[in-house]
N, C-alpha and C positions, 0 to 999 in steps of 0.2 A: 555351766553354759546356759544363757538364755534360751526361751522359745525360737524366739528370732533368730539366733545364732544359729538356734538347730534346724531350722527350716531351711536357712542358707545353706547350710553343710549338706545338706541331705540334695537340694538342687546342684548345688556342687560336683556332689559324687554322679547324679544320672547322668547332668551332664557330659563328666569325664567320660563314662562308660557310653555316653550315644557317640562320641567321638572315637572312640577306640574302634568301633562297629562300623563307623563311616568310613573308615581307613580301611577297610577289607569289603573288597567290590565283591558283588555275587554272582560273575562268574567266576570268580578267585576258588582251586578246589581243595589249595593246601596253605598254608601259613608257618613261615618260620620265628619261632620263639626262643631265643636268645636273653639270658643273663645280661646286666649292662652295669659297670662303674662309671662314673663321671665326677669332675672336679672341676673350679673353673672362682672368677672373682667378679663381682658386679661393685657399679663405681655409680656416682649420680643419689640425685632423690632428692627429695628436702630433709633438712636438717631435722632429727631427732631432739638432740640435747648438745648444748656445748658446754665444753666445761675447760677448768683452766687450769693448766700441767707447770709443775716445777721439776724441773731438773739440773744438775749443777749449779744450782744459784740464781738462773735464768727462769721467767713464766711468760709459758703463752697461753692461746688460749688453740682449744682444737674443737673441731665438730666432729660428730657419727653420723651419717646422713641414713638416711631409709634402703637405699639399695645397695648400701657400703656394705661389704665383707666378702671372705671366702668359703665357700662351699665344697661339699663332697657327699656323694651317696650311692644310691644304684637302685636296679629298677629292671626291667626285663623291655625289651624292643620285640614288636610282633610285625614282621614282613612278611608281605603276600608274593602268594608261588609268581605271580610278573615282573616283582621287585623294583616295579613303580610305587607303592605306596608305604610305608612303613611309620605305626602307633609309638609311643615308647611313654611309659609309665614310669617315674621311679620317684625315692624320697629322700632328700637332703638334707643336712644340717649344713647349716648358714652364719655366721661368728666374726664379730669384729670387735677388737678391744682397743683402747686406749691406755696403754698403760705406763707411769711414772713410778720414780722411787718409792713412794708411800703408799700407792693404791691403785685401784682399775676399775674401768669401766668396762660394761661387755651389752651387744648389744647381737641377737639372739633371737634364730626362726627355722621352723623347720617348712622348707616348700614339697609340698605334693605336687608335682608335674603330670598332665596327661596331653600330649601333644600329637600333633599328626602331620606327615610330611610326606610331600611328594619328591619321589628321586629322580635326578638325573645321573649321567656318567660323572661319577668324581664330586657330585654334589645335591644336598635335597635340604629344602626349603618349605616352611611349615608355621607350625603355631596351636596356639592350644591354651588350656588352660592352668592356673595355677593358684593352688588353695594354701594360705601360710598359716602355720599353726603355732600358735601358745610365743607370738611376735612379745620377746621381755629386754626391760633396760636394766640392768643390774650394777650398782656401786660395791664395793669391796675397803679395807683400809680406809686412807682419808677421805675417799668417796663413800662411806657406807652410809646407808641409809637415802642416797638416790636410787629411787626403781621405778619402773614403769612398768604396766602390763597394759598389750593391747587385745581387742577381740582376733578369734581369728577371721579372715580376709581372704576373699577370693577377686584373682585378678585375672589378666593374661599375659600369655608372652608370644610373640614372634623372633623367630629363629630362622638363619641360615649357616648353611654347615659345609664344609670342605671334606670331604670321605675320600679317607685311603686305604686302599685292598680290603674296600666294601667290609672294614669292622673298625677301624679310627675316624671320629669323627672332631674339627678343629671350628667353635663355631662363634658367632658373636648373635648374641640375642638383647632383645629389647622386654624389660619387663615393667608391666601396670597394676599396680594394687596399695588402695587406699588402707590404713588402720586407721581404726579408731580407739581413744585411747579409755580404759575402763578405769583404771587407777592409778595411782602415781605417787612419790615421796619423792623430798628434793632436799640436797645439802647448800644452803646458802652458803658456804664455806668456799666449797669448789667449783658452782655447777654456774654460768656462766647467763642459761636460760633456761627456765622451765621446758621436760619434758612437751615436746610437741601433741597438741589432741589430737590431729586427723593430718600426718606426715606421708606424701603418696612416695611411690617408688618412683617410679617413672625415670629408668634410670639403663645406660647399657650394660652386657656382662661377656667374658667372655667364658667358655664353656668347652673341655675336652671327655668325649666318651667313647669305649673304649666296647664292644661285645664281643663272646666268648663263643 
């Protein structure tokens, strides 16, 4: 990791934690902490890499875009004794593949989330931050030898959520965060375009989380 990088990470991380702390008012005298799972798919972005698929005889060509894949992870939610404000922290893996008879792409990130939301009855609406780590394009098979790695990246998200019996939450979020791209290798064989340098997300998701 560069210097740079690590200055970012490090304003990164205060930041999450002065958010986490804005979310709990002081006259608040107690705080409920909660376990959290969540899963959900984001769609949008600008294109990563395209490359070009054969299957039965037939070639097209497909794209990975930046905010394309599914996710899953977990993370712990901190509500205050009013149960108007509620933090929720957690960490995900994030994975989208392209895959054909002879080989696959995989395109690969883990988000750190630290968000903050205000509740209403049956719903709470927020936003916050979010820091991607170790963002990689990986080729396999006839795709080997395509890869990418980008720095890690902090961006944001806004989110609004649907809550049922105050611990399922059904939500569509909106995320922002530029990579930039440190390395790269390319299959002229399969790969349609070069790896993207600086490919933004900027793209919707939709998001189900679940607390215990």
């Amino acid at each position: 990791m560069t210097r740079s990088t690590g200055r970012v990470s490090l304003k990164s991380f205060t930041a999450m934690a002065l958010a986490i702390a804005a979310a709990v008012p002081a006259t608040s005298n107690a705080v409920d902490v909660r376990p959290i799972i969540k899963a959900g798919f984001g769609l949008g972005g600008d294109t990563v890499v395209s490359v070009g698929v054969s299957n039965s005889g037939s070639t097209s060509t497909r794209s990975i875009k930046a905010n394309q894949g599914v996710f899953f992870g977990g993370g712990a939610s901190i509500l205050t004794d009013s149960k108007e404000f509620e933090a929720e922290v957690s960490l995900s893996f994030k994975f989208y593949t392209i895959a054909a008879q002879n080989g696959r792409v995989d395109w690969t990130v883990l988000p750190l989330d630290a968000l903050v939301f205000y509740r209403m009855p049956n719903v709470r609406l927020g936003g916050g931050l979010t820091y991607h780590l170790n963002p990689s394009l990986s080729g396999s098979g006839a795709a080997g030898g395509l890869n990418a790695k980008y720095d890690d990246a902090l961006g944001f998200v806004l989110q609004g959520d649907y809550v049922l019996k105050n611990r399922f939450n059904f939500g569509l979020r909106y995320t922002s965060v530029e990579y930039k791209r440190t390395s790269f290798q390319t299959n002229p064989l399969i790969v349609a375009s070069t790896p993207a340098a600086n490919p933004r997300t900027n793209g919707i998701g939709f998001v189900f989380s679940m607390s215990f």
